[in-house]
Each structure stands twice: as C-alpha cells, then as structure tokens.
CHARMM internal coordinates of N, CA and C (Angstrom, degrees):
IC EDIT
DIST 1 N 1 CA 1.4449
DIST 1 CA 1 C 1.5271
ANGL 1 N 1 CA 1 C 112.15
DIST 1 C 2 N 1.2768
ANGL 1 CA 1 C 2 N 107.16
DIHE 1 N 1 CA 1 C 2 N -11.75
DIST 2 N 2 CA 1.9172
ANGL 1 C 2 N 2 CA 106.91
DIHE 1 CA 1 C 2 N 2 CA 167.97
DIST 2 CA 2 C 0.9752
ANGL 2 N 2 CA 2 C 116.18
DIHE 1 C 2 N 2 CA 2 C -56.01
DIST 2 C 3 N 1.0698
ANGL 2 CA 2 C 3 N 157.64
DIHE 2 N 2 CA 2 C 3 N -20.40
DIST 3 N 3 CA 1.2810
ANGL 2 C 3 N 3 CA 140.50
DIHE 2 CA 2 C 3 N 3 CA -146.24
DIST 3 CA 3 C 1.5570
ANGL 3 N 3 CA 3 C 100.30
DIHE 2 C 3 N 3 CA 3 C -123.97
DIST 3 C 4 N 1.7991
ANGL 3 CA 3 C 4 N 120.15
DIHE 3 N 3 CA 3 C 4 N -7.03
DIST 4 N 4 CA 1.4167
ANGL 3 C 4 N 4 CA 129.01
DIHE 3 CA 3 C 4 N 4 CA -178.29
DIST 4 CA 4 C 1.4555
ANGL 4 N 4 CA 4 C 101.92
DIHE 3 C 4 N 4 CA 4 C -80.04
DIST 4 C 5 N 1.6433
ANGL 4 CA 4 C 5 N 108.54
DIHE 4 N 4 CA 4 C 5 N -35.49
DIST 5 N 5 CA 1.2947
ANGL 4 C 5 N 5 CA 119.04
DIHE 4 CA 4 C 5 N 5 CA -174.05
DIST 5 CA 5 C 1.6757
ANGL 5 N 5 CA 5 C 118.85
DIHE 4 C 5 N 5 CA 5 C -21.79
DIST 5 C 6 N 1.6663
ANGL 5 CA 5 C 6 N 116.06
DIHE 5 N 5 CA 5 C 6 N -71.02
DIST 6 N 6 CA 1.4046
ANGL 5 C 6 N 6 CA 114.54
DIHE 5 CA 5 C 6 N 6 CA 174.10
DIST 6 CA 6 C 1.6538
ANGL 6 N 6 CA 6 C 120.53
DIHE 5 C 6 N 6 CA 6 C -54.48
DIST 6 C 7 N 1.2135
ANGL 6 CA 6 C 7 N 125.14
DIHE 6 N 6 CA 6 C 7 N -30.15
DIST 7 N 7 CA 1.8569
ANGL 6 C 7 N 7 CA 131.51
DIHE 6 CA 6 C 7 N 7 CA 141.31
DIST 7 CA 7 C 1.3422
ANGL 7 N 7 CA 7 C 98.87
DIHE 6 C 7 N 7 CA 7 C -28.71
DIST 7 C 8 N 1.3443
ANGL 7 CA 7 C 8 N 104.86
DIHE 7 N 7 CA 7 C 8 N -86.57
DIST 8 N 8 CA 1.5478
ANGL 7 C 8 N 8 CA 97.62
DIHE 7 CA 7 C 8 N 8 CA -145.87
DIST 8 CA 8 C 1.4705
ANGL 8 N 8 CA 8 C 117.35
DIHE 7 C 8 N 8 CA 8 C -64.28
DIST 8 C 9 N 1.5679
ANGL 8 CA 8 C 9 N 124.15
DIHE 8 N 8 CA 8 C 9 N -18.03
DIST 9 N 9 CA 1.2374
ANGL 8 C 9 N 9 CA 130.90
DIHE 8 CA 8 C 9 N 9 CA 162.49
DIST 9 CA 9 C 1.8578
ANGL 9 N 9 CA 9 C 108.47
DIHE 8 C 9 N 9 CA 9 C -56.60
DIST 9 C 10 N 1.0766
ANGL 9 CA 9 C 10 N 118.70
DIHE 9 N 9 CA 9 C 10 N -87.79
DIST 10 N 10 CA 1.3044
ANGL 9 C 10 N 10 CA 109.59
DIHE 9 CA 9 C 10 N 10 CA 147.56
DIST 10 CA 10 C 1.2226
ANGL 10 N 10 CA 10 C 111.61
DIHE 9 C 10 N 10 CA 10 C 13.99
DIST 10 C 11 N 1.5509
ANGL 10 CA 10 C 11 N 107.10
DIHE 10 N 10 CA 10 C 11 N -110.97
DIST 11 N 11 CA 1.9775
ANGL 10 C 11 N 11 CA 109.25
DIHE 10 CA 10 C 11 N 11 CA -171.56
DIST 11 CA 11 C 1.5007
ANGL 11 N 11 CA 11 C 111.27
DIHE 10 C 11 N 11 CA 11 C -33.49
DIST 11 C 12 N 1.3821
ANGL 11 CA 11 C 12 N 122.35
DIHE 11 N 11 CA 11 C 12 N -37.94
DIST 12 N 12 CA 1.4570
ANGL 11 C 12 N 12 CA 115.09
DIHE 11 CA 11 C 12 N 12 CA -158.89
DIST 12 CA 12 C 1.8219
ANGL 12 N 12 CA 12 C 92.06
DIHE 11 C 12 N 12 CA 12 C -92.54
DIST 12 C 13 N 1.7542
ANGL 12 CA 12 C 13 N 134.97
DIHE 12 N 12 CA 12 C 13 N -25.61
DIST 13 N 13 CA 1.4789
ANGL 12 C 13 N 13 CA 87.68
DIHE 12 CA 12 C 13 N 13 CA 157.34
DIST 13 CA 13 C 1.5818
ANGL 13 N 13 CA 13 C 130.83
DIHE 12 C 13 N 13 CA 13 C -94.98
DIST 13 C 14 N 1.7545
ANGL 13 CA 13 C 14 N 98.92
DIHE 13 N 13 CA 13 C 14 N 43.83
DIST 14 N 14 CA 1.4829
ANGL 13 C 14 N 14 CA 88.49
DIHE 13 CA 13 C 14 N 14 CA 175.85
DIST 14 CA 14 C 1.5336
ANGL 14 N 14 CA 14 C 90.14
DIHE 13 C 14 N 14 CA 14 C -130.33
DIST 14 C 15 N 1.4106
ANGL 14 CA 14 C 15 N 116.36
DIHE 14 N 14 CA 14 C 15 N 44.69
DIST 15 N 15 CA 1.4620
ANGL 14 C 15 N 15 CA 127.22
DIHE 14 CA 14 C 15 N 15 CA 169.94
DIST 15 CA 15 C 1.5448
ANGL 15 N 15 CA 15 C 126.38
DIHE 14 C 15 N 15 CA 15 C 54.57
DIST 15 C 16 N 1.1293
ANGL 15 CA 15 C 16 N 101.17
DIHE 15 N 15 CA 15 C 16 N 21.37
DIST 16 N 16 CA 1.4669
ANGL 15 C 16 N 16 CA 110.41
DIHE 15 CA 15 C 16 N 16 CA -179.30
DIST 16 CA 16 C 1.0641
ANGL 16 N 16 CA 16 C 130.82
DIHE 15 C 16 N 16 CA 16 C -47.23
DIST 16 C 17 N 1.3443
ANGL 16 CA 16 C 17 N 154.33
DIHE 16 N 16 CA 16 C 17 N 121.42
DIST 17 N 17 CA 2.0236
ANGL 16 C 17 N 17 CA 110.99
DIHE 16 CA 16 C 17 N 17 CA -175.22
DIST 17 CA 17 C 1.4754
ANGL 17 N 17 CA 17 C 99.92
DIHE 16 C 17 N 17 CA 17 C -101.19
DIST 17 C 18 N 1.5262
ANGL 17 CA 17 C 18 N 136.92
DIHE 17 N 17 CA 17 C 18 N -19.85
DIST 18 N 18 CA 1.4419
ANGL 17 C 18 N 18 CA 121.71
DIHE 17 CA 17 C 18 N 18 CA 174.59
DIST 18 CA 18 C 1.4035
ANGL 18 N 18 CA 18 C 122.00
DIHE 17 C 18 N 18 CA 18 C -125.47
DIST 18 C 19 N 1.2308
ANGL 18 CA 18 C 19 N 148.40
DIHE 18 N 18 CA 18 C 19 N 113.42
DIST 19 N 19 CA 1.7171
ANGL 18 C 19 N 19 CA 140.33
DIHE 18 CA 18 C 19 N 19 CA 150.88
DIST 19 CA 19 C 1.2544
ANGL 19 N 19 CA 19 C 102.14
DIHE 18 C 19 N 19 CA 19 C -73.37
DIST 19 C 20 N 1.5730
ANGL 19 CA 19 C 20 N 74.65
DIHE 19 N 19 CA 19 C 20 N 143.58
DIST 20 N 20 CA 1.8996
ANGL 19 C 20 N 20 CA 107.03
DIHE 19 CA 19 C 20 N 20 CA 168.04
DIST 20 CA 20 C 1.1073
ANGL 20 N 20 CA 20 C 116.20
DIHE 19 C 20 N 20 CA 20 C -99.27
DIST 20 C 21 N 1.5212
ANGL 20 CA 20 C 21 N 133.94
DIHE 20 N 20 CA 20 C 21 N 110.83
DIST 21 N 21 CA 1.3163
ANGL 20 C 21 N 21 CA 126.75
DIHE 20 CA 20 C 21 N 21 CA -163.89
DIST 21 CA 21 C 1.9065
ANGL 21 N 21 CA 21 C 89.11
DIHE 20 C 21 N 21 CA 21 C -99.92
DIST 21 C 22 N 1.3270
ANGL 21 CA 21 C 22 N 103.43
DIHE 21 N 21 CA 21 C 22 N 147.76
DIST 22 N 22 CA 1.6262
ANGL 21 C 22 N 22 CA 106.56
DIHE 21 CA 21 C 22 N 22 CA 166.90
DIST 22 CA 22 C 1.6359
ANGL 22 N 22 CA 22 C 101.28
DIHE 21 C 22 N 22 CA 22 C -149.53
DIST 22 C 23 N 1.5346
ANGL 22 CA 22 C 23 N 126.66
DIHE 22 N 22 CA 22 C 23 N 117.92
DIST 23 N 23 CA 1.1836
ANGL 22 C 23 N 23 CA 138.74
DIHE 22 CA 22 C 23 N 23 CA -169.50
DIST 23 CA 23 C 1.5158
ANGL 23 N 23 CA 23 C 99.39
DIHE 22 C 23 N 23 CA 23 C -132.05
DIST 23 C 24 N 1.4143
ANGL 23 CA 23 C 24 N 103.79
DIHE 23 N 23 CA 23 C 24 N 146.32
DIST 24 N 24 CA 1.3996
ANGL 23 C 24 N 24 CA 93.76
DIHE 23 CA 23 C 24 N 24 CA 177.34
DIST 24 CA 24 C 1.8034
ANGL 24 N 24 CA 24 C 136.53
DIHE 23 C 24 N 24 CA 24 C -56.57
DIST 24 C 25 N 1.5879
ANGL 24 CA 24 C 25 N 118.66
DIHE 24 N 24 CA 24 C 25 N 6.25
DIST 25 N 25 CA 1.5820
ANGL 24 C 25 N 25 CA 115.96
DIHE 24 CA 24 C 25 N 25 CA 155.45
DIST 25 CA 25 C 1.5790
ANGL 25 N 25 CA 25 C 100.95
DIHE 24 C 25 N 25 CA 25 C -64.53
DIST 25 C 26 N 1.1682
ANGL 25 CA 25 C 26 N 102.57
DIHE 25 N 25 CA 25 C 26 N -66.56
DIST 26 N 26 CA 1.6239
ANGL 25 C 26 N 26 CA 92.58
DIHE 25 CA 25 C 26 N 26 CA 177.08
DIST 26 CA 26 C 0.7321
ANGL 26 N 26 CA 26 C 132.53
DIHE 25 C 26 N 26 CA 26 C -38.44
DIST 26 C 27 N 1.2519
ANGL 26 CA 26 C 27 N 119.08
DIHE 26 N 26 CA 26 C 27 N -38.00
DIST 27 N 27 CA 1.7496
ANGL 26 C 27 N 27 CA 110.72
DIHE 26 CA 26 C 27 N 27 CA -178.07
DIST 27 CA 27 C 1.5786
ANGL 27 N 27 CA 27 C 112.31
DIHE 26 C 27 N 27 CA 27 C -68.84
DIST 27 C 28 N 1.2025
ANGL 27 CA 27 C 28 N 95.62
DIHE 27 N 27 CA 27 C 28 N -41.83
DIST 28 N 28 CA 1.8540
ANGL 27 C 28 N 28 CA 123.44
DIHE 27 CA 27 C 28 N 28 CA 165.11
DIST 28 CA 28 C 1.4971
ANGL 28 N 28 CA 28 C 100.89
DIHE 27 C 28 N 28 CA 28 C -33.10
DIST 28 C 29 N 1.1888
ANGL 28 CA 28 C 29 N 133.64
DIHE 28 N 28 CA 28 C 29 N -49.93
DIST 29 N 29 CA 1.4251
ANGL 28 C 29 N 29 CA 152.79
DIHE 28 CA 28 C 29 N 29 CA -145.97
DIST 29 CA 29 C 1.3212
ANGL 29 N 29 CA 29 C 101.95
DIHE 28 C 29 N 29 CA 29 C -114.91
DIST 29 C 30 N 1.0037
ANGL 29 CA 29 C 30 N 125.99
DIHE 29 N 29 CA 29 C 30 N -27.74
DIST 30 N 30 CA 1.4551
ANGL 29 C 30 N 30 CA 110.57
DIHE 29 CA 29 C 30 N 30 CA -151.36
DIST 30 CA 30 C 1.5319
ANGL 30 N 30 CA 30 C 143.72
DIHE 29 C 30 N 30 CA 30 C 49.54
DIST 30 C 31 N 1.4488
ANGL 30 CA 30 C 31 N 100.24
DIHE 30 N 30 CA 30 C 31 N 41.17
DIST 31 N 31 CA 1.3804
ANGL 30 C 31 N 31 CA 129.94
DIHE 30 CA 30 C 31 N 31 CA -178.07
DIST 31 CA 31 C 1.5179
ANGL 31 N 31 CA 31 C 133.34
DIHE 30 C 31 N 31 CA 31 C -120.58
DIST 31 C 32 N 1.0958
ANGL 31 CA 31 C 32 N 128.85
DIHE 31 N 31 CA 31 C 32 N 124.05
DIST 32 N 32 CA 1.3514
ANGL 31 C 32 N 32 CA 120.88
DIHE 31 CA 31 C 32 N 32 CA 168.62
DIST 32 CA 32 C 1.3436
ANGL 32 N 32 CA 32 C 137.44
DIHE 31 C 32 N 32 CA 32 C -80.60
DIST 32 C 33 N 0.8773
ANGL 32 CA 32 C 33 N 139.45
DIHE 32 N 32 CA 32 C 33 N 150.29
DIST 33 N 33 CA 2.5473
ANGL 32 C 33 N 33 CA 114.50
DIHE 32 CA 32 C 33 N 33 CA 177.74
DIST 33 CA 33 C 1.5731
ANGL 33 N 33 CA 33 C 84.75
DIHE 32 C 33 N 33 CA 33 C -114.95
DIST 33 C 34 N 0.9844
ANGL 33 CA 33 C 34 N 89.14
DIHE 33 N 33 CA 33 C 34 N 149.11
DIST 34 N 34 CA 1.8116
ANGL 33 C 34 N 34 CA 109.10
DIHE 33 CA 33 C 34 N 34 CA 175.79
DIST 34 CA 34 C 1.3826
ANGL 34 N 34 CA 34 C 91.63
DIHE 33 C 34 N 34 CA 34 C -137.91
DIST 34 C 35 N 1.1893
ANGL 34 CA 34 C 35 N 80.72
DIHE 34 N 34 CA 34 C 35 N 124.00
DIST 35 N 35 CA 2.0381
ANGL 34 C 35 N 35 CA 101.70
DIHE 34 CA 34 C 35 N 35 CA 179.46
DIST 35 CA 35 C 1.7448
ANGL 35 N 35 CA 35 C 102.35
DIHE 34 C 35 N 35 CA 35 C -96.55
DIST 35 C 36 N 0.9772
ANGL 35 CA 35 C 36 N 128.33
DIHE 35 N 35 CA 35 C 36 N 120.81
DIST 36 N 36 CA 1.4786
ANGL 35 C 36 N 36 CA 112.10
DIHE 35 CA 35 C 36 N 36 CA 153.73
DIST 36 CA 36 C 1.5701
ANGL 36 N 36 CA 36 C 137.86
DIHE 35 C 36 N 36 CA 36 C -91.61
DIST 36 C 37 N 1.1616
ANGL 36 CA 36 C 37 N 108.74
DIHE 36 N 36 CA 36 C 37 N 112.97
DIST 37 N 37 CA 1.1828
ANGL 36 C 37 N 37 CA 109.35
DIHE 36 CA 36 C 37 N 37 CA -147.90
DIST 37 CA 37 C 1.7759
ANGL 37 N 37 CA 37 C 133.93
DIHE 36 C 37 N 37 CA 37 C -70.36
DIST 37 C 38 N 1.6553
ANGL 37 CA 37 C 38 N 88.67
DIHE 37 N 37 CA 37 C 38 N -21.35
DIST 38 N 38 CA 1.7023
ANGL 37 C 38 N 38 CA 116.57
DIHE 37 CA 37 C 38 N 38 CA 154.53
DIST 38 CA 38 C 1.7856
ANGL 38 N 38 CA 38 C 127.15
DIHE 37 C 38 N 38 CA 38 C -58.06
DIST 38 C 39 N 1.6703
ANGL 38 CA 38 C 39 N 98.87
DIHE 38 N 38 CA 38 C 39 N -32.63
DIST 39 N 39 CA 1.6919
ANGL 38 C 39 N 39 CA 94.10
DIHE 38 CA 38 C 39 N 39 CA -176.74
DIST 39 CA 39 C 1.3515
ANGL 39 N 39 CA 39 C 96.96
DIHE 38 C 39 N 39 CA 39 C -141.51
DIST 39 C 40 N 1.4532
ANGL 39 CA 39 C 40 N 119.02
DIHE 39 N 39 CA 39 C 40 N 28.26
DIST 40 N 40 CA 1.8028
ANGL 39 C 40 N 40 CA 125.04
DIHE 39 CA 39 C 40 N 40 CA 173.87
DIST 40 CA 40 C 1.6789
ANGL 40 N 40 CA 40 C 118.94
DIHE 39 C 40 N 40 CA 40 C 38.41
DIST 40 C 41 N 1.5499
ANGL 40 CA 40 C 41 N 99.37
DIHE 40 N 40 CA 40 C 41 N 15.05
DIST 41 N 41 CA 1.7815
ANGL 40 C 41 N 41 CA 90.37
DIHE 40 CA 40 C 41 N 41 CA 168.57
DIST 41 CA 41 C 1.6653
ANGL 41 N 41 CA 41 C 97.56
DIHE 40 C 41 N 41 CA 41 C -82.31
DIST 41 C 42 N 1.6097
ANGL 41 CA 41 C 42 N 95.34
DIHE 41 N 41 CA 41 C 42 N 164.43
DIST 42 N 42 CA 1.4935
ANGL 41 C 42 N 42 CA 126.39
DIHE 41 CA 41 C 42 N 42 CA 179.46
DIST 42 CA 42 C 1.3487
ANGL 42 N 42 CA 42 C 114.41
DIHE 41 C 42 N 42 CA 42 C -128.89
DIST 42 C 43 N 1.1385
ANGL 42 CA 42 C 43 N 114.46
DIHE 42 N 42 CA 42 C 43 N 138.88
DIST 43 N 43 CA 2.0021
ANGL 42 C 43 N 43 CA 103.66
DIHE 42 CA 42 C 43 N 43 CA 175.29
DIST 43 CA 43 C 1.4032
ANGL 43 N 43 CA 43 C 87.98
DIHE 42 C 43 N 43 CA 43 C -153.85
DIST 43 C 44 N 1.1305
ANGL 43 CA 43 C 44 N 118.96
DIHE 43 N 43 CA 43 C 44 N 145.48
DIST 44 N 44 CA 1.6606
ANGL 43 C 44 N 44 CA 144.65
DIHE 43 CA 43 C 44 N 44 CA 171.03
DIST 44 CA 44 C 1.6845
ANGL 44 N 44 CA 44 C 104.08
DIHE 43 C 44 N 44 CA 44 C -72.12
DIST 44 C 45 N 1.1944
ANGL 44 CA 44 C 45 N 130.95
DIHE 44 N 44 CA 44 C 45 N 124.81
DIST 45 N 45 CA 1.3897
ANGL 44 C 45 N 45 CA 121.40
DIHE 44 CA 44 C 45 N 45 CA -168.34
DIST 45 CA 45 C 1.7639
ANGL 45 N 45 CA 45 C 103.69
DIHE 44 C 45 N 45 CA 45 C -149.11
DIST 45 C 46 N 0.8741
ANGL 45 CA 45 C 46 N 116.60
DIHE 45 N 45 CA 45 C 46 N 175.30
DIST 46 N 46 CA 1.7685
ANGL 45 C 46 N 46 CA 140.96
DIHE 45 CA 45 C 46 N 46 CA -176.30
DIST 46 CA 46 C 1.7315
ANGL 46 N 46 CA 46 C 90.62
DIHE 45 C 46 N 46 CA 46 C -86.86
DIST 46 C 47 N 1.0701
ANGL 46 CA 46 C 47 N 97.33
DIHE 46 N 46 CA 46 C 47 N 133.90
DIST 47 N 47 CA 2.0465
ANGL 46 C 47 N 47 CA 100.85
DIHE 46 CA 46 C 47 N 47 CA 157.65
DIST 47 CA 47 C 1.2066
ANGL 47 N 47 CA 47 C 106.08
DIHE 46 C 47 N 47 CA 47 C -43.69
DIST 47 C 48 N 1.2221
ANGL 47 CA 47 C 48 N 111.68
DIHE 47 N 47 CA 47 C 48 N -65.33
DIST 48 N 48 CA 1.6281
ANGL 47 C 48 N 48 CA 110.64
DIHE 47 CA 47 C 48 N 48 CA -170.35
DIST 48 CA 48 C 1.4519
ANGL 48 N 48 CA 48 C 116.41
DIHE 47 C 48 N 48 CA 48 C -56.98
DIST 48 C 49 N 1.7121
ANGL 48 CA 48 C 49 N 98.71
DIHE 48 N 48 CA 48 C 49 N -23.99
DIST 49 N 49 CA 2.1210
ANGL 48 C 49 N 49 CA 79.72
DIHE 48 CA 48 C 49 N 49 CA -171.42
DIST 49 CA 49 C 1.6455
ANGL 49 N 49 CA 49 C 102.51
DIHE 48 C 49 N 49 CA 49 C -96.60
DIST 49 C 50 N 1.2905
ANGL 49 CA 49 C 50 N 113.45
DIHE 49 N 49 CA 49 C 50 N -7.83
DIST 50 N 50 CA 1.4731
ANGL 49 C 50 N 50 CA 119.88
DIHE 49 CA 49 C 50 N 50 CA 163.79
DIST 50 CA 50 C 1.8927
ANGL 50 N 50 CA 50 C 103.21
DIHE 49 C 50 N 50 CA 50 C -65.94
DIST 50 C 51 N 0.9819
ANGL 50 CA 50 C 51 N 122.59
DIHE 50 N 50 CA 50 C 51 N -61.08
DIST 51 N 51 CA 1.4651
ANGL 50 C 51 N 51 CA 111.65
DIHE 50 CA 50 C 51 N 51 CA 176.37
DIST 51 CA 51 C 1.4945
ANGL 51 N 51 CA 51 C 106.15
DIHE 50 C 51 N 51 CA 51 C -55.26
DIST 51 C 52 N 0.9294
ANGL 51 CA 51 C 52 N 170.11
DIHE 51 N 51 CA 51 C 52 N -50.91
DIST 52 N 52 CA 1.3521
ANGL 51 C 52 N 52 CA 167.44
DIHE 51 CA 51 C 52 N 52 CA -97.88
DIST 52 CA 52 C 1.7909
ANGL 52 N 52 CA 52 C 89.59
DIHE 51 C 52 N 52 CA 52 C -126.38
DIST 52 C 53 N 1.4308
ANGL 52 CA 52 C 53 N 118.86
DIHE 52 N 52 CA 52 C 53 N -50.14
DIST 53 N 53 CA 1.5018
ANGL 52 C 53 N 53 CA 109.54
DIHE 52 CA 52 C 53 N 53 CA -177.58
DIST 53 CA 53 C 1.2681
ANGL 53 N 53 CA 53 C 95.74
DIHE 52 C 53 N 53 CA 53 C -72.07
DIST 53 C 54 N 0.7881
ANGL 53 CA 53 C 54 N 146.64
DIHE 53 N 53 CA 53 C 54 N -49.98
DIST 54 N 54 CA 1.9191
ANGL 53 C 54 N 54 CA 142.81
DIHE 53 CA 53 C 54 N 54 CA -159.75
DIST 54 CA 54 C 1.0307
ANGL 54 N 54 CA 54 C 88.15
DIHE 53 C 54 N 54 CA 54 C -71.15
DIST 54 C 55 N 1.6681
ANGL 54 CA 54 C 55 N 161.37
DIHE 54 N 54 CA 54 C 55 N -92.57
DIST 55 N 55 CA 1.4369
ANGL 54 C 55 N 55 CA 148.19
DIHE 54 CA 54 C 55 N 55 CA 162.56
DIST 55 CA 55 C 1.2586
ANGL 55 N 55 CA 55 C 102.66
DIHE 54 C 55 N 55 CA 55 C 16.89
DIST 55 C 56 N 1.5766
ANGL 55 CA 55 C 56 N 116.58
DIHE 55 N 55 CA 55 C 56 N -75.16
DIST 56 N 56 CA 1.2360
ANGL 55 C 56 N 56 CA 121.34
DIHE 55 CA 55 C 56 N 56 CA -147.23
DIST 56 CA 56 C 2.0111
ANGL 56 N 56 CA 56 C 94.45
DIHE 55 C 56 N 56 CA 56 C -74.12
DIST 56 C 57 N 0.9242
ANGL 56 CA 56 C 57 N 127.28
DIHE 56 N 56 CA 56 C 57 N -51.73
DIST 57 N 57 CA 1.4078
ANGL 56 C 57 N 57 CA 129.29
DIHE 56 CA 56 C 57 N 57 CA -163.97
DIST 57 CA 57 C 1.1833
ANGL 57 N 57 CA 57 C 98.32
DIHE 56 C 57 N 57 CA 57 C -77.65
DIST 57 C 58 N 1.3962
ANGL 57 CA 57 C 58 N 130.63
DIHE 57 N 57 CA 57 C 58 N 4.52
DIST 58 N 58 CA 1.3911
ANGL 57 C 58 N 58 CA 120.57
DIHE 57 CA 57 C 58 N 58 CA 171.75
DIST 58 CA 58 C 1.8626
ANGL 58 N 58 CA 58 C 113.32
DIHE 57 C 58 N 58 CA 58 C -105.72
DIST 58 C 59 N 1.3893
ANGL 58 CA 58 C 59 N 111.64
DIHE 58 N 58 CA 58 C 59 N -20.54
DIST 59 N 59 CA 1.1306
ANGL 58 C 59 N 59 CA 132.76
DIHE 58 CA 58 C 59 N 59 CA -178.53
DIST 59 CA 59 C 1.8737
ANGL 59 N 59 CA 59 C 105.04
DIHE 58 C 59 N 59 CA 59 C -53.69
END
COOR INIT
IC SEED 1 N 1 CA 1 C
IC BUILD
C-alpha cells in the first residue's frame, strides 16, 4: 500500500471521502479495499457492496 500513499494524499486534498484500491491480489480475489479517507478504515469488499456504501453516504 506504499506506493498508493501519494494517491491517497492527492484524493484527500481534493476532498474525497473514499478510494478504491484494486491491485492485482484483488483481482486474484475478486475484491476491492475501499479506504475511507475521513476515519482511515479499510475493508476488502464485493463491487457491489462497495457501491451500496457510497449510495448510502451519499444519500
């Protein structure tokens, strides 16, 4: 995840609140990480259940 570091600085000063990291384990996996960028948790998730929180935090 070092090398996302200058990314995720980035996204957060253009106010972002989540990145989607996808590296090839994931793809391996079939998983996405969604970082949030407001309270720095990460969780490995489904496309679909990654869309469903962004829905929801956009609501």
């Amino acid at each position: 995840m070092e090398h996302y570091q200058k990314k995720f600085k980035k996204a957060d000063k253009l106010n972002c609140m989540f990145v989607v990291v996808l590296g090839e384990d994931e793809i391996k996996n079939g998983v996405l990480q969604l970082k949030n960028l407001k309270t720095g948790d990460q969780q490995k998730l489904t496309f679909e259940d990654i869309i469903e929180i962004i829905k929801k935090k956009n609501d």
